[in-house]
DSSP file (Angstrom, degrees, kcal/mol; ACC not computed):
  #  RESIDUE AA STRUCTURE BP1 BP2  ACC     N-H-->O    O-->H-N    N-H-->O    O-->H-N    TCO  KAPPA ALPHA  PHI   PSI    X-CA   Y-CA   Z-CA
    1    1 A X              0   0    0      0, 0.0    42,-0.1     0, 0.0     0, 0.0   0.000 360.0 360.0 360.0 120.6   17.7    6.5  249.4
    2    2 A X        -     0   0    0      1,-0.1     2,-0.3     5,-0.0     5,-0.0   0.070 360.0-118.5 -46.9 155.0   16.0    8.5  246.6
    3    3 A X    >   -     0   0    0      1,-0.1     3,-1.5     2,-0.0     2,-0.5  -0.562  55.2 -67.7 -98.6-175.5   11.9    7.6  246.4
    4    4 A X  T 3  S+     0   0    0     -2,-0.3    -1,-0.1     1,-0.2    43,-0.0  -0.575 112.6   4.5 -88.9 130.7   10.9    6.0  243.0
    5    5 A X  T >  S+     0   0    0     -2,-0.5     3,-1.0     3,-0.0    -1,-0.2   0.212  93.1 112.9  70.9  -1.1   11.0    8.3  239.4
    6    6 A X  T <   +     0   0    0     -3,-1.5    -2,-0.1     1,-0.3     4,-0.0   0.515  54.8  81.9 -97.6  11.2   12.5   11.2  241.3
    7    7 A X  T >  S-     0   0    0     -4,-0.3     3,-1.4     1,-0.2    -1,-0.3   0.284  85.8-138.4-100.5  32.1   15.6   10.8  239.4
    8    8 A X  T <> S-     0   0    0     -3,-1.0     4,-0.8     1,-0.2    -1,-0.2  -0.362  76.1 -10.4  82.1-151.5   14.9   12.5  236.1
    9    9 A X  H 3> S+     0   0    0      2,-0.2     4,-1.7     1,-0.2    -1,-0.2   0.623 130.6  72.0 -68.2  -8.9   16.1   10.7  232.8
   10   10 A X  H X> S+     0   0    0     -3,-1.4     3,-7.2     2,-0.2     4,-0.7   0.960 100.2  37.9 -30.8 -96.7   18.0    8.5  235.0
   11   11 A X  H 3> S+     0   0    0      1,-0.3     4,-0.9     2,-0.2    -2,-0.2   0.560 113.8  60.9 -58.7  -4.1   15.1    6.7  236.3
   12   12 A X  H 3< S+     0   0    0     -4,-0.8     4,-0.4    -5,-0.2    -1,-0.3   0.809 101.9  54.4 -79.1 -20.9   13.6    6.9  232.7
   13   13 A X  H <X S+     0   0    0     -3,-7.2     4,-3.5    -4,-1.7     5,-0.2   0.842 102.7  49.2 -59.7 -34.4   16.3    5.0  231.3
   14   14 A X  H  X S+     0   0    0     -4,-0.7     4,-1.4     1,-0.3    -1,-0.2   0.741 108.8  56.2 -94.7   7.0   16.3    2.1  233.4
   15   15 A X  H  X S+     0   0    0     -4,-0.9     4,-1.1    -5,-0.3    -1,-0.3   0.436 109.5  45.5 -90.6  12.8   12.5    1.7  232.8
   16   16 A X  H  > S+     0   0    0     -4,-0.4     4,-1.2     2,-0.2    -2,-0.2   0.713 110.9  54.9 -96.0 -17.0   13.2    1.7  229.1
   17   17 A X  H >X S+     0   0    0     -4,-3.5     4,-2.0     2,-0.2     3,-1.5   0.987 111.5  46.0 -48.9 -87.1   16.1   -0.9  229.9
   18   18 A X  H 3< S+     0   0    0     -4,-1.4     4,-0.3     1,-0.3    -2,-0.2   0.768 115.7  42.2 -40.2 -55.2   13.6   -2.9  231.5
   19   19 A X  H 3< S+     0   0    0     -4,-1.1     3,-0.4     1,-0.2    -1,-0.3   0.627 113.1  55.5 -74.4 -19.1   10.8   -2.5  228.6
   20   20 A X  H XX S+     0   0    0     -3,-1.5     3,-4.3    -4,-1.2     4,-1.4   0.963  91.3  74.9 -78.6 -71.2   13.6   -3.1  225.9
   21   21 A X  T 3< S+     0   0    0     -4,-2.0    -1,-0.2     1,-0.2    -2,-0.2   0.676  81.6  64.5 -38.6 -10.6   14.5   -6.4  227.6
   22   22 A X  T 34 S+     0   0    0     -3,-0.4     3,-0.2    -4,-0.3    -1,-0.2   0.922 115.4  34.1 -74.0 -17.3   11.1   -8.5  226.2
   23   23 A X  T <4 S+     0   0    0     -3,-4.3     2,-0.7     1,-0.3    -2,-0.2   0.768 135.2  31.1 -93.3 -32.0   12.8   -7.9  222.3
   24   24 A X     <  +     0   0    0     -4,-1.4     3,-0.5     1,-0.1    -1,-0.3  -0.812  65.9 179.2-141.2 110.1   16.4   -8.3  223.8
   25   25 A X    >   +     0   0    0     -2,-0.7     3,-1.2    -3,-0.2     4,-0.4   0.677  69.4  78.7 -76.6  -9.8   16.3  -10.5  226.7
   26   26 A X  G >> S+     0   0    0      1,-0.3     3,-1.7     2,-0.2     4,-0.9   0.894  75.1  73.7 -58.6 -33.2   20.3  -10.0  227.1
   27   27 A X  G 34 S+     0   0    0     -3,-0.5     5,-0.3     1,-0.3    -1,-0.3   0.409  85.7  63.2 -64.1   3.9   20.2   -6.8  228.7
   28   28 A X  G X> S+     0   0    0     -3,-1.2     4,-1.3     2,-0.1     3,-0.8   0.911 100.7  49.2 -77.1 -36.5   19.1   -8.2  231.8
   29   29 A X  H <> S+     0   0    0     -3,-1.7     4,-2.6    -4,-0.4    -2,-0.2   0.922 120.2  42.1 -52.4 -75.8   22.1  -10.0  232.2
   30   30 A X  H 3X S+     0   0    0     -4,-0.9     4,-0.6     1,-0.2    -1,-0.2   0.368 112.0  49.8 -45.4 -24.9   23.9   -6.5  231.4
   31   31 A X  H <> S+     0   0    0     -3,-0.8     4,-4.3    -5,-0.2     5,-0.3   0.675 112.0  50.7-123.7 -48.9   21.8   -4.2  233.4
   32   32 A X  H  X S+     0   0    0     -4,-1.3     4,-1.5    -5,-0.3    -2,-0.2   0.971 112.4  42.1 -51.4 -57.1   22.2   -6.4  236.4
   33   33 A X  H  < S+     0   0    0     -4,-2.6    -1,-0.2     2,-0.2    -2,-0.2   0.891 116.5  52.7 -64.6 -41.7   26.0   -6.8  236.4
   34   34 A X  H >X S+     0   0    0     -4,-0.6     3,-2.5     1,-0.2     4,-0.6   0.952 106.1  52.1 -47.3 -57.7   26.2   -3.0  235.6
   35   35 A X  H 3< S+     0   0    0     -4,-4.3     3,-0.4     1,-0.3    -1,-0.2   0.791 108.8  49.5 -74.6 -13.3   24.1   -2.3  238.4
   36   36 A X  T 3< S+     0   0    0     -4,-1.5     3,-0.3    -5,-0.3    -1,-0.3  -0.170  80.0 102.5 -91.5  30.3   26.4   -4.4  240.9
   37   37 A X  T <4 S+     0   0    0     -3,-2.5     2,-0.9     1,-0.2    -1,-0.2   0.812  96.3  24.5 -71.4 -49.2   29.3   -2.7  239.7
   38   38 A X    ><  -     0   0    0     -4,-0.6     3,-2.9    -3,-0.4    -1,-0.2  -0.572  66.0-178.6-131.3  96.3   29.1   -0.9  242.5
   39   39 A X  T 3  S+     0   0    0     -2,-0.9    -1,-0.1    -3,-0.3    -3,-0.1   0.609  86.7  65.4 -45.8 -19.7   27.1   -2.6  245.7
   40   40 A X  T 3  S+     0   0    0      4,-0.0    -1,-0.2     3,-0.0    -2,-0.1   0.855  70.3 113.7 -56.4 -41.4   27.8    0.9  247.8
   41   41 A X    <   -     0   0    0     -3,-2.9     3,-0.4    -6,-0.2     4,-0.1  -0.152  62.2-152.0 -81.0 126.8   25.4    2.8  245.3
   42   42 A X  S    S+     0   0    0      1,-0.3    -1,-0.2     2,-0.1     3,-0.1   0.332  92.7  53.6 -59.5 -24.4   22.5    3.7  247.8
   43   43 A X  S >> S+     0   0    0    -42,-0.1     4,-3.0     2,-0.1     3,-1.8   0.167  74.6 114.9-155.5 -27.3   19.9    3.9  245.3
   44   44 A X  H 3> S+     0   0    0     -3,-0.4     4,-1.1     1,-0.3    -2,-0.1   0.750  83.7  40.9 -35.8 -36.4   20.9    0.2  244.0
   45   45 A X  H 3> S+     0   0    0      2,-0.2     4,-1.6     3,-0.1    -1,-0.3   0.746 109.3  54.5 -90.1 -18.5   17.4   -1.2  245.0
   46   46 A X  H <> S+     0   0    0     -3,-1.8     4,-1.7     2,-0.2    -2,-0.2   0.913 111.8  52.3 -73.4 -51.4   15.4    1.7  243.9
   47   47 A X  H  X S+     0   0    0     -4,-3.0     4,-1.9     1,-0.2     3,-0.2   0.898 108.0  44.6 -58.0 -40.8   17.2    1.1  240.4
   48   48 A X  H  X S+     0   0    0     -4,-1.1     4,-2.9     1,-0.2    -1,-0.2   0.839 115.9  48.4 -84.6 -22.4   16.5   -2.5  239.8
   49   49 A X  H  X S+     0   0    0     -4,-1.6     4,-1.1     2,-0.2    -1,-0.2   0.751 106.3  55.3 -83.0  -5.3   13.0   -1.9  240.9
   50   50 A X  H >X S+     0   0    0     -4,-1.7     4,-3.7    -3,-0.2     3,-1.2   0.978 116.5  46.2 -68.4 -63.3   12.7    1.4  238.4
   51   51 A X  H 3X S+     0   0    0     -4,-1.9     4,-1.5     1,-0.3     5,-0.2   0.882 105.0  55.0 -49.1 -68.6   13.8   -1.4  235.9
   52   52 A X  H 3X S+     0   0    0     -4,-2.9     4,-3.2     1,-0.2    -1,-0.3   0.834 103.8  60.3 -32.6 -39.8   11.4   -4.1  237.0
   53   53 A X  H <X S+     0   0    0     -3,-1.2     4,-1.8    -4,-1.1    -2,-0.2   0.981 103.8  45.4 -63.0 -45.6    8.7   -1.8  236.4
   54   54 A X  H  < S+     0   0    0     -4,-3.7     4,-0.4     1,-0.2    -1,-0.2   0.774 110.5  53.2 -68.8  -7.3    9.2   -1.3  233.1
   55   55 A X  H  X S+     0   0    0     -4,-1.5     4,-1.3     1,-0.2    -1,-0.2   0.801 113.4  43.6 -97.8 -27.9    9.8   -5.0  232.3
   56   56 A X  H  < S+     0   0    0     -4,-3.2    -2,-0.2    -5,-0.2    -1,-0.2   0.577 111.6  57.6-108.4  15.4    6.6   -6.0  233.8
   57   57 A X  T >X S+     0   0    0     -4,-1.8     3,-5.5    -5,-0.1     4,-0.7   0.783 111.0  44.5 -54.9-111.5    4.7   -2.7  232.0
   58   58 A X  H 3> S+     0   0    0     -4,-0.4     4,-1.6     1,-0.4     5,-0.4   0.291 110.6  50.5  -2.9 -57.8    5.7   -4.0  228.8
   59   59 A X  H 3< S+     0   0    0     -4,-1.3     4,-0.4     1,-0.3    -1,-0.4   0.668 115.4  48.1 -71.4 -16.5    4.7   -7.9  229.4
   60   60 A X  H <4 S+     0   0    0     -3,-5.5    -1,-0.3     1,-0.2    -2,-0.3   0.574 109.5  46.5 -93.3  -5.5    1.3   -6.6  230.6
   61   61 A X  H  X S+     0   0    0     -4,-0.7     4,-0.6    -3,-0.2    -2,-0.3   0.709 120.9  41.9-102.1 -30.2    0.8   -4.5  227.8
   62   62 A X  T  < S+     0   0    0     -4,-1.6    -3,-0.2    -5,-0.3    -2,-0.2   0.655 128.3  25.7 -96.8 -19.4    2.2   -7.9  225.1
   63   63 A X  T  4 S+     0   0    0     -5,-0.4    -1,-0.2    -4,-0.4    -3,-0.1   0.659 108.7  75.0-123.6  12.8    0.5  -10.8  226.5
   64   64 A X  T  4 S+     0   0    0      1,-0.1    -2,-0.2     2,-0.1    -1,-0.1   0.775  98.4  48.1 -80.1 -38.1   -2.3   -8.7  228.0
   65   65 A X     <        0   0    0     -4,-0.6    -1,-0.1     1,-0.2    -2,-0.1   0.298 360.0 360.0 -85.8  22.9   -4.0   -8.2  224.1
   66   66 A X              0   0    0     -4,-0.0    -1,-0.2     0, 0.0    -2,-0.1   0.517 360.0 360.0 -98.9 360.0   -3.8  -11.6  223.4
């Protein structure tokens, strides 16, 4: 198992996946199923947690200035 960010534009994608979801809340639904296309892939937990970061950057950055 890869450590966390050390996949390039990979792992920048699925934190912009993650930051995307607060405007379009489907792509969790999407991003989820995607990533459990294939349950083998080694990396599976590393991804959903690349993602999670970026969804809870995003929500601390929108309901942190109010």
């Amino acid at each position: 198992m890869r450590g966390l960010f050390t996949d390039g534009y990979n792992s920048l994608w699925h934190i912009i996946f993650g930051m995307m979801t607060l405007y379009f809340p489907y792509i969790f639904i999407f991003y989820i199923l995607y990533q459990y296309n294939d349950p083998n892939d080694s990396n599976l937990v590393i991804d959903i947690l690349e993602y999670l970061i970026g969804l809870l950057v995003i929500l601390g950055f929108y309901y942190g200035k109010k």
